[in-house]
C-alpha angles and dihedrals in degrees: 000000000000084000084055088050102042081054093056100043078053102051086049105051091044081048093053090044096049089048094050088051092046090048088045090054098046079045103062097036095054080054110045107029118082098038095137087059104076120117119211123207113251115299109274110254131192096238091046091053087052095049092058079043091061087045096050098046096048088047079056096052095045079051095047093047090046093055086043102051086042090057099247090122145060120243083234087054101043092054099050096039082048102055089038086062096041087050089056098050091046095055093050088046087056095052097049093051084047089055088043097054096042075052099049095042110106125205117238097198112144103021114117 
């Protein structure tokens, strides 16, 4: 009966060690195959960070008049808060009309 025993613990534990490796392998392969795979988003430009900038900064404005206009905030508040955020847009506006025009800009090499 102990010798029937003794077979089985055996079986079982041959049984759990062949199913870890089998789960390792899987494993390894679910993380490692396929890397080539992967997509990535569009390359960051810089036009394309400033135009998330610009986006940003009129949603805070829109922010900024709505907590005004609702009295959470200070007329003193409100105005420097305000230019600093209209000083901000302008400057990322200046730099995207600055790339657009470097894009837009076409050589004239070779032409005679």
């Amino acid at each position: 009966m102990l010798a029937i025993f003794a077979a089985t613990a055996g079986q079982q534990t041959a049984f759990v060690m062949f199913g870890c490796a089998l789960f390792a392998a899987a494993l390894f392969v679910y993380v490692f195959y396929g890397l080539d795979d992967i997509e990535t988003g569009e390359a960051k430009t810089r036009h394309s960070y400033l135009a998330e900038r610009k986006e940003a900064t009129y949603e805070n404005l829109r922010d900024l008049n709505f907590e005004y206009k609702a009295g959470k905030l200070g007329e003193e508040d409100y105005a420097l808060q305000r230019a600093a955020l209209e000083d901000e847009a302008a400057a990322i506006l200046a730099e995207m009309e600055a790339i657009e025009a470097r894009h837009h800009a076409t050589p004239t090499r070779g032409k005679a």
